[in-house]
C-alpha positions as CSV (number, residue, x, y, z in Angstrom):
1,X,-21.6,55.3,43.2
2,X,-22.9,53.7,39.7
3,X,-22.4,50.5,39.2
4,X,-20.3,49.3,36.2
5,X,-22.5,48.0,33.0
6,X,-22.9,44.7,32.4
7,X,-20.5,45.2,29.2
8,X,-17.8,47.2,31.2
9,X,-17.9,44.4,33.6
10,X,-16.7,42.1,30.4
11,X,-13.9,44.5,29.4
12,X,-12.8,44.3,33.3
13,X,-12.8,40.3,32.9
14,X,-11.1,40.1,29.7
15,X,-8.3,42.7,30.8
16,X,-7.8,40.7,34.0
17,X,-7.4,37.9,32.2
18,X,-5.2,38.9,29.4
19,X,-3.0,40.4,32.4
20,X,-2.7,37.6,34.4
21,X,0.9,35.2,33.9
22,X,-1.2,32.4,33.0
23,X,1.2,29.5,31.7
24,X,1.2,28.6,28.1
25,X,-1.1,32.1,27.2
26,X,-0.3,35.9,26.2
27,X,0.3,38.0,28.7
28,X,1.9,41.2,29.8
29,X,5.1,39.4,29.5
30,X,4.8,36.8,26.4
31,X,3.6,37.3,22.9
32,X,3.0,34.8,20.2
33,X,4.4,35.4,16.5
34,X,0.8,36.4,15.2
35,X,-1.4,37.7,18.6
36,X,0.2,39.4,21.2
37,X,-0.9,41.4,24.5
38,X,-2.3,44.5,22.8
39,X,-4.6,42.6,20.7
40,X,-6.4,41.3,24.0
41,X,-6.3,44.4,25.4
42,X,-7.7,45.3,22.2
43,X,-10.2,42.9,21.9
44,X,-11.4,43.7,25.5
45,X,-12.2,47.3,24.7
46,X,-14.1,46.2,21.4
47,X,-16.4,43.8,23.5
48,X,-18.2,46.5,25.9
49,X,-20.7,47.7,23.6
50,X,-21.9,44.9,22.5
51,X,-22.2,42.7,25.3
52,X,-24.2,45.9,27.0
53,X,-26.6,45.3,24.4
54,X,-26.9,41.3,24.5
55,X,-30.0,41.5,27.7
56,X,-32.1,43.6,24.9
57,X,-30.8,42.0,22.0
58,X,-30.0,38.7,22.2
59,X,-27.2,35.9,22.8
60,X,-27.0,35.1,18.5
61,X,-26.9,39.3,17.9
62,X,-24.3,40.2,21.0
63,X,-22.0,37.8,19.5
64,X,-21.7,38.7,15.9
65,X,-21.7,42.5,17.4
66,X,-18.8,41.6,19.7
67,X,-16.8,39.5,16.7
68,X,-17.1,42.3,14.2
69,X,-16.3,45.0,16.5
70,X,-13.1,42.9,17.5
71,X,-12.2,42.6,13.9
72,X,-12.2,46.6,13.4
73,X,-9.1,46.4,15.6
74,X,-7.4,42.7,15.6
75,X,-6.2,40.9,12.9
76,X,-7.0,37.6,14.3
77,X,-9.1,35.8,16.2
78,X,-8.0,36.6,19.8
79,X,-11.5,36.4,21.7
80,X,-14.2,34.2,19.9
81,X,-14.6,32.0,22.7
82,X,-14.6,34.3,25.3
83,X,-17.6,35.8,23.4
84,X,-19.3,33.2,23.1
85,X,-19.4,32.5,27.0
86,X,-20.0,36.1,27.8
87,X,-22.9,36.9,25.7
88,X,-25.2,34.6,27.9
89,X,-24.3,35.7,30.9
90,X,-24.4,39.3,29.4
91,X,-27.9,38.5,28.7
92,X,-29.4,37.7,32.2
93,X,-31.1,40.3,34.3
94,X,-27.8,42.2,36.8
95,X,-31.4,41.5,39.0
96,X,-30.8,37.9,38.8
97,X,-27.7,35.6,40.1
98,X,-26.7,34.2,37.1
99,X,-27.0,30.2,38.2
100,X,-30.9,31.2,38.3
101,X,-30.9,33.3,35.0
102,X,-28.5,31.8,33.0
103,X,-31.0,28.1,32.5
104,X,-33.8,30.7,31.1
105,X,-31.6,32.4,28.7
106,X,-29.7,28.9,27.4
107,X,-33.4,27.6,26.5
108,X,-34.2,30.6,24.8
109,X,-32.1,30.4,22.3
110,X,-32.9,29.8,18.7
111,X,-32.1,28.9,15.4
112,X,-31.7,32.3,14.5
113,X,-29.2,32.9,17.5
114,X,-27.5,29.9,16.0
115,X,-27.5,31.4,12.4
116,X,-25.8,34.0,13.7
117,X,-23.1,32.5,15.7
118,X,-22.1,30.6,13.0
119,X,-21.9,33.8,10.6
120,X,-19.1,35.0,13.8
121,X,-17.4,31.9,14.1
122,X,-16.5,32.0,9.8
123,X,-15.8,35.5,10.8
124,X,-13.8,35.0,13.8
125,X,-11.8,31.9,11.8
126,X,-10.5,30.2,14.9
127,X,-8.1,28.1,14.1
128,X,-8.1,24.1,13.7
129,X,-11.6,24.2,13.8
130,X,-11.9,21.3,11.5
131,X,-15.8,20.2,10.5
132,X,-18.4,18.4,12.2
133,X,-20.8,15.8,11.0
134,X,-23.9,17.4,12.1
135,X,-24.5,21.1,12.1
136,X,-21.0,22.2,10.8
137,X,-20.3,26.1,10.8
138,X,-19.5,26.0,7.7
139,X,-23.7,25.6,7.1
140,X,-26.9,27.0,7.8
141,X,-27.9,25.3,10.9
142,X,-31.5,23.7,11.2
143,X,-31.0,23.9,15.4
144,X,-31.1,26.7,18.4
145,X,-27.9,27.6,19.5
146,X,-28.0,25.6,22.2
147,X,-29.1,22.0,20.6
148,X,-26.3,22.9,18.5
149,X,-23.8,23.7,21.6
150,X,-25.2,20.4,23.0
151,X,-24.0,18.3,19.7
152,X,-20.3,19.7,20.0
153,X,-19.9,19.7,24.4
154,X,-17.8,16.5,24.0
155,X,-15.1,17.9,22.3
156,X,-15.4,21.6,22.6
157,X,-15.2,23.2,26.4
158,X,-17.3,26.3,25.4
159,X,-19.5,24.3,23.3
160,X,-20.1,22.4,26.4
161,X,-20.7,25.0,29.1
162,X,-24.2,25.9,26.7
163,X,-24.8,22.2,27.8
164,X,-24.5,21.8,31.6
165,X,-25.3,25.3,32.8
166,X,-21.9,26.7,32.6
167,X,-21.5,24.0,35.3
168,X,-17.1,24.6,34.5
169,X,-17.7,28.2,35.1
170,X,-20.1,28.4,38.0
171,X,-19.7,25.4,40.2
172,X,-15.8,24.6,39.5
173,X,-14.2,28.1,38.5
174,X,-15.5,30.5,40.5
175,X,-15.6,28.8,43.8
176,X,-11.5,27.8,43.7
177,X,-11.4,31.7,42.5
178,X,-13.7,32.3,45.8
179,X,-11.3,29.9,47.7
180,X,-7.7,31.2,46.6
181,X,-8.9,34.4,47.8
182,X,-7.3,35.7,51.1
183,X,-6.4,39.0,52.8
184,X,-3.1,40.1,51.9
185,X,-3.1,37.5,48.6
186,X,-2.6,39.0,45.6
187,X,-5.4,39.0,43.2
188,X,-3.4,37.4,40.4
189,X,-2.5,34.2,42.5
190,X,-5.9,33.5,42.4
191,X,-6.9,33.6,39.3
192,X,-4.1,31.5,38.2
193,X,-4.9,28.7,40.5
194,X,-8.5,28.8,39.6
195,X,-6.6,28.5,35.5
196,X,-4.8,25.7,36.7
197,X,-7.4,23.9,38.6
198,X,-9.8,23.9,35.4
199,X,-6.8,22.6,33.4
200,X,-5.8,19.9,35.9
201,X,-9.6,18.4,35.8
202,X,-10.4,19.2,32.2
203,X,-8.1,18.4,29.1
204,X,-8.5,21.3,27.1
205,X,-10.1,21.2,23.9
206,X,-7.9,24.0,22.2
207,X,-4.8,22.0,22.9
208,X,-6.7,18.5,21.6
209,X,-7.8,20.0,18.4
210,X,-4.8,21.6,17.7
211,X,-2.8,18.4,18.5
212,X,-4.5,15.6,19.5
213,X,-6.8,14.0,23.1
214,X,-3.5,12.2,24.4
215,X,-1.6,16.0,24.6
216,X,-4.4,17.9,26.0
217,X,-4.0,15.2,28.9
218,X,-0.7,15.7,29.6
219,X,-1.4,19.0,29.6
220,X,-4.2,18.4,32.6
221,X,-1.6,16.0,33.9
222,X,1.2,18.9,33.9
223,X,-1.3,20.4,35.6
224,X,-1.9,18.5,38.8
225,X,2.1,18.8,39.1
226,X,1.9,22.3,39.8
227,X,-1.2,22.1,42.2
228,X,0.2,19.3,44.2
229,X,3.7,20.4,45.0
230,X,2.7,23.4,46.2
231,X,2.0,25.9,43.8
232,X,2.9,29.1,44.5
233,X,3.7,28.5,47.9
234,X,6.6,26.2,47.8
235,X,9.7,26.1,45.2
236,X,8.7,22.9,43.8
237,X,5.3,24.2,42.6
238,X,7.1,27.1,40.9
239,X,9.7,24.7,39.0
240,X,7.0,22.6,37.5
241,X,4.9,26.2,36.9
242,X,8.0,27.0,34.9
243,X,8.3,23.3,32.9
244,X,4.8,23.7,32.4
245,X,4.8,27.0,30.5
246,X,8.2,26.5,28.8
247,X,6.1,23.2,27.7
248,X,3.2,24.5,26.4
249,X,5.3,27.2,24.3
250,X,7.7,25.1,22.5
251,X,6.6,23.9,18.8
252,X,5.3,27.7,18.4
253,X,2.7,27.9,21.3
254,X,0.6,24.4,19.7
255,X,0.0,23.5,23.3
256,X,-1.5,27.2,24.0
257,X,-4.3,26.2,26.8
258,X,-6.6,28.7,25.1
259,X,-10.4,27.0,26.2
260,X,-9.2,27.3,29.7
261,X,-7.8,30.5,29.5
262,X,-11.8,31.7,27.8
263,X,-13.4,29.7,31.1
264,X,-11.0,32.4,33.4
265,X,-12.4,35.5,31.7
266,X,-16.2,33.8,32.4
267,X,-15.3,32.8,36.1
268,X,-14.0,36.6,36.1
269,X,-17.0,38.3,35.2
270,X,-19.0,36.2,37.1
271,X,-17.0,37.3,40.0
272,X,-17.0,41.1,39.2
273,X,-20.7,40.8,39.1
274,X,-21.5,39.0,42.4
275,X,-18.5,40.8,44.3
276,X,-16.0,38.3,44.2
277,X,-13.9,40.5,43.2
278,X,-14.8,44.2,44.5
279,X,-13.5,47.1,42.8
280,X,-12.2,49.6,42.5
281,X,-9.0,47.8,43.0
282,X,-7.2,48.4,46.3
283,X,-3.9,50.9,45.2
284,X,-0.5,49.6,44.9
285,X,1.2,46.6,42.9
286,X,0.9,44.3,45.9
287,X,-2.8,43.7,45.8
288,X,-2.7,42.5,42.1
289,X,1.0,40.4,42.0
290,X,3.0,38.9,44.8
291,X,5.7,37.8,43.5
292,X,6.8,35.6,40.7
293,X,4.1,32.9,39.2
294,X,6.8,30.4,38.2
């Protein structure tokens, strides 16, 4: 059998994390007012092309490609930072494990890769984005892509996996994904607890810009809750699961985890790639939800 392409691989990721119940984010159960589930289901489908194209291509080109193919179909921006992780790892060699390809590609970028990001992030028009003192988007940058990463990683999580390696992705992510894996445990009860361990260690930066550093801790803190009580297996775990989520949606959805949710869809595709998670998809309902996340 033929192996999925690299950029059918991202659509899996995104869909499987668009699916999953993921407190505080859209899912197959929650909408916001201006982005709801068929707009990531949207925005996955728009993403394959391009990211099949980012090895040949380049990181800079395979994200402009991926932003202006989402904006044929969305409105708004529902997937700019998930591009922006999966164009690198779209980009090394399905030859190469991605901890050993993913250093080369981060060095090679350029200023012209970093032109061209910034032409997708004014496109994209994330919101609360705010400006920076050096290198703003809002300018032609004078860096590579990844000096430019480097002088936003302390306030930006995606910003900041272009720094370390993808270290949130790679070494934190994908092993609790690896580790919340069991026979007979659904696959979406993974995923969720490799979401909320990421949150719990890592105030995220979506929440913080939107509101403020003091927030996006709570959030982390909210986190914890949930892991240490239990989460999913005892009733406790769900309750704060549930306080957590109605949380995170009051004030229309300003404390929406959004970073975190973009590091899932990463951790996913680097698990679709290395056979984390195997498919095709064992059949029946059971082998993707077990029950109720909170």
């Amino acid at each position: 059998m033929n192996e999925l392409s690299t950029g059918m691989l991202a659509q899996v990721a995104c869909l499987l994390e668009a699916t999953a119940r993921k407190p505080g984010n859209v899912h197959r159960f929650a909408d916001f007012r201006d982005l709801d589930y068929l707009d990531f289901l949207l925005a996955a489908a728009a993403v394959a092309g391009p990211l099949d194209r980012a090895l040949e291509e380049g990181v800079g080109v395979a994200v402009l490609a991926a932003v202006e193919a989402t904006r044929k179909v969305v409105a708004t921006n529902a997937n700019l930072g998930i591009i922006l992780l999966l164009a690198p790892l779209a980009a090394v060699p399905r030859s190469e494990p991605l901890a050993e390809g993913l250093p080369r590609v981060l060095a090679a970028t350029t200023v012209d890769d970093a032109r061209l990001v910034y032409q997708a992030i004014r496109l994209a028009n994330p919101g609360g984005l705010g400006r920076a003192e050096e290198q703003d988007v809002a300018d032609e940058p004078t860096i590579t892509l990844r000096d430019a990463m480097i002088l936003a990683a302390d306030r930006d999580l995606i910003a900041r996996q272009y720094a370390n390696g993808f270290q949130q992705v790679l070494d934190e992510g994908l092993p609790a994904l690896k580790r919340r894996q069991a026979p007979g445990r659904p696959l979406e009860a993974a995923i969720l607890g490799a979401f909320l361990e990421l949150l719990a260690d890592h105030p995220d930066s979506l929440i913080a810009r939107k509101t403020d550093e003091a927030t996006a801790r709570e959030a982390s803190r909210r986190a914890r809750l949930v892991l240490d009580a239990g989460w999913p297996e005892s009733g406790d775990g769900l309750a704060h699961a549930r306080d957590l989520d109605r949380w995170m949606r009051e004030d229309q959805n300003l404390r929406n985890p959004g970073a975190t949710a973009d590091l899932v869809a990463a951790v996913l595709f680097a698990a679709l790639r290395d056979g984390t998670i195997s498919l095709p998809r064992p059949p029946g309902p059971a082998s993707w939800s077990g029950g109720p996340a909170y």
